[in-house]
N, C-alpha and C positions, 0 to 999 in steps of 0.2 A: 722465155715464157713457155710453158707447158702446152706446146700441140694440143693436147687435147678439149682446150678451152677455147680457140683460135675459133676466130668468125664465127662459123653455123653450129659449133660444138657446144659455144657459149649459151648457158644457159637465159642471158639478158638482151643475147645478141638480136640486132635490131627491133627493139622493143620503146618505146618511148613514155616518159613519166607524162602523166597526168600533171594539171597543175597544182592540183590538193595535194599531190606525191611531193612534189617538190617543195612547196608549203610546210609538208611535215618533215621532211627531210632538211632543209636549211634551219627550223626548230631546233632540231633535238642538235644539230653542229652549231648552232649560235653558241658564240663566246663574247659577253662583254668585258673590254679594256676600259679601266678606270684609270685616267692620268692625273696624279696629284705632285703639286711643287714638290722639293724637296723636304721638306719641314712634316710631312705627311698629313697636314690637315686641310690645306687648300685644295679642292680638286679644279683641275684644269680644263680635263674634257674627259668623256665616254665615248669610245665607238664602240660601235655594234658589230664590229669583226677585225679579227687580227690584219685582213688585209685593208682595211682602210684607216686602220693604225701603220700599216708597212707606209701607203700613200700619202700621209699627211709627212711621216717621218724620212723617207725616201729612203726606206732599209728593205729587206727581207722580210716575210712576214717569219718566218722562224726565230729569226733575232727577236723580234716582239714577244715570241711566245717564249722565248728563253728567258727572256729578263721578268718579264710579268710571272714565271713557274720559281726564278731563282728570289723575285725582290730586291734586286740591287739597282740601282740608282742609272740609269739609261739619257745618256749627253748631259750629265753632271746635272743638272735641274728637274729632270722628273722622273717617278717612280712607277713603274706599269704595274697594276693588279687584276689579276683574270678571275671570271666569274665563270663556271659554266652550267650553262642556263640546261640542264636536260628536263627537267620537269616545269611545264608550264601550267 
């Protein structure tokens, strides 16, 4: 990591989000996961972030996002589809 950013150099250093900051910020990274059967017309479930697609699945969230970016078929029965929500 570049010293010059280190601790007090940092421009964000010791600073903390407001709770509206983080409101908008978890916004604009919201990604919803559509899980549909294989057949692609059943949907299964939505979640509302790749990590709580990792937790129902007991994977990576990265795996998630891999499959849901590529569309291939993830534990032989379902298909992940990403949406990302930046404008609300």
């Amino acid at each position: 990591m570049n010293e010059a950013f280190l601790e007090k150099n940092n421009p964000i250093f010791d600073r903390i989000h407001s709770a509206e900051t983080k409101a908008k910020i978890s916004t604009i990274q919201e990604i919803f996961i559509y899980v549909y059967f294989s057949d692609k017309s059943t949907l299964f479930y939505i979640f509302y972030s790749a990590n709580k697609a990792k937790e129902f699945f007991n994977c990576h969230y990265q795996t998630i996002l891999k499959y849901a970016k590529n569309g291939k078929l993830f534990k032989k029965l379902l298909i992940l589809i990403y949406n990302f929500n930046f404008f609300r």
